[in-house]
N, C-alpha and C positions, 0 to 999 in steps of 0.2 A: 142149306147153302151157307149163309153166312147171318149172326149175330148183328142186328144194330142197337149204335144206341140211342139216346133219346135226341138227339142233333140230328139224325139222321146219318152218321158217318159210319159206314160199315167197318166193323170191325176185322175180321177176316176174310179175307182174298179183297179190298183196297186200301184207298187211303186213313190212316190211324194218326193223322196230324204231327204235330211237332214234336210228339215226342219219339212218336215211333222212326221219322227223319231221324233222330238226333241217335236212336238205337242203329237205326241203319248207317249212319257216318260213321259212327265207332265201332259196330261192327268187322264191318268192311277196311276202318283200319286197323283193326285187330288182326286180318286175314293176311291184309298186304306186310304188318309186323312180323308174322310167324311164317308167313313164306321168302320173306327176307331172310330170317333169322334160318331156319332150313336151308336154305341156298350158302348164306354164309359158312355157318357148322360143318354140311358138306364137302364145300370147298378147304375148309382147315383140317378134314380130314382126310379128303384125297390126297390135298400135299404133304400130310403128315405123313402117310404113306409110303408115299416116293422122297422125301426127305427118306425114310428106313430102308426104302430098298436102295436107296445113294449111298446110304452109308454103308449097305452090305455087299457092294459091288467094292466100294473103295479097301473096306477092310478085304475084301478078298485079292483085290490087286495088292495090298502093304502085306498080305500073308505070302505071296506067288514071289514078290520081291526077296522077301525075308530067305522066305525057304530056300531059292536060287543063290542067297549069298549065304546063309548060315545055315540052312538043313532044314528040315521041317519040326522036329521038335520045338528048337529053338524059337523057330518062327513061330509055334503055335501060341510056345510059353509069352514070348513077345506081345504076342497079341491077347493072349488072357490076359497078362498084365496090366494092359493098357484101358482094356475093358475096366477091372477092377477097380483101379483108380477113377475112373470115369464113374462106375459106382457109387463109391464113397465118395467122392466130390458133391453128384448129385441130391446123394442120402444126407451129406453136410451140409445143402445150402436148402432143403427138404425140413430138417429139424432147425435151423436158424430160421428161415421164416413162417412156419409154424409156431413158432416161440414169440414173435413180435405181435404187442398188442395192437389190437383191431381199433377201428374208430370208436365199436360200438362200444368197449370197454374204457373210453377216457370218456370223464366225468362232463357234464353237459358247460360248466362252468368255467372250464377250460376254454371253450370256442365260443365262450357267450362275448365278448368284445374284439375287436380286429387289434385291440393294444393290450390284449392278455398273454398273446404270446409274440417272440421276440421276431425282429422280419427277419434274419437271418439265423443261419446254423451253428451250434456253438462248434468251434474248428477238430476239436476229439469226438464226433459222435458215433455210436457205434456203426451208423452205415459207413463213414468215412475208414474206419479201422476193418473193418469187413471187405472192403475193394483193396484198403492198402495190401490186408493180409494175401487175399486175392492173387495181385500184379507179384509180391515178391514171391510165393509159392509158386508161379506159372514163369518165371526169369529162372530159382532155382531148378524146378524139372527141366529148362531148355538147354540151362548147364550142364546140368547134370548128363543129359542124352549127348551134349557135343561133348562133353569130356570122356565119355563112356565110347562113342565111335568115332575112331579119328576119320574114318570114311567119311560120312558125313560134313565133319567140316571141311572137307580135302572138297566137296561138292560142293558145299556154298560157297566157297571163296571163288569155284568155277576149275576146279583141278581134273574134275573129274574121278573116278573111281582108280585106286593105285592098281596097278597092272604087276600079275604075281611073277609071269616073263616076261622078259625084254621083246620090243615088238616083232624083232625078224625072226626068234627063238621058234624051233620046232622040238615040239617033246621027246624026241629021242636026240636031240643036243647036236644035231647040223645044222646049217644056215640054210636058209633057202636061195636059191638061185635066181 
């Protein structure tokens, strides 16, 4: 049945004193850590999901757009483009923070005093140049796409889309009555 020992406290199937409590609270919070963490991971990965299927509903409306105003090639090449860029972008900010040292690599003597390092950032540092590069990269593409379709900006201003006949025009060139 069960082992005792010399106190009299059965060892298996009851009480095992204070230590075996202190095995059971950390236990038990070990179960309720990792079924948290479960629950969480799960939940970042279902939305990560429908975050991709959002995205491939949306590029599929900017293709169905595209191709009704430019053709479908155009529209595909459109949207490979955009994709590619999106690529490299990611692959670029992928190999810049791979490149930045870790905590584990700066030297222990460095964070041994709260007065070894300065309270503020010095005003060139490379994250500050990495967001500036960032914002003007993302101001030139927005440029660049409004100067490239004058549609486009005929839309944000609220123009609307330029009309190729006059509105009462019927294609074989009578008015309508």
């Amino acid at each position: 049945m069960g082992c005792s020992s010399r106190r009299g406290v059965r060892l298996l199937g009851g009480p095992v004193g204070p230590v075996g409590a202190l095995a059971a609270v950390l236990i038990s919070r070990g179960v309720a850590f990792l079924k948290r963490q479960v629950v969480v991971y799960g939940l970042l990965a279902a939305s990560g999901l429908l975050a991709m299927f959002t995205a491939g509903y949306a590029l599929n409306a900017g293709h169905t757009v595209l191709a009704l105003r430019y053709g479908a090639i155009t529209a595909s090449l459109l949207i490979a483009a955009a994709l590619l860029i999106g690529a490299l972008a990611s692959g670029t900010a992928a190999i810049v923070i791979s490149r930045r040292s870790t905590n584990a690599q700066t030297p222990i003597s460095k964070h041994s005093s709260p007065f070894s390092t300065f309270p503020v950032r010095p005003p060139y540092s490379k994250d500050v140049i990495i967001a500036l590069a960032s914002g003007l990269l993302g101001a030139l593409s927005t440029a660049s796409v409004l100067i490239m379709f004058p549609e486009l900006r005929n839309l944000l201003r609220g123009e609307g889309f330029a009309q190729s006949e006059p509105q009462g025009a019927v294609p074989n060139g009578r008015k309508r009555r």
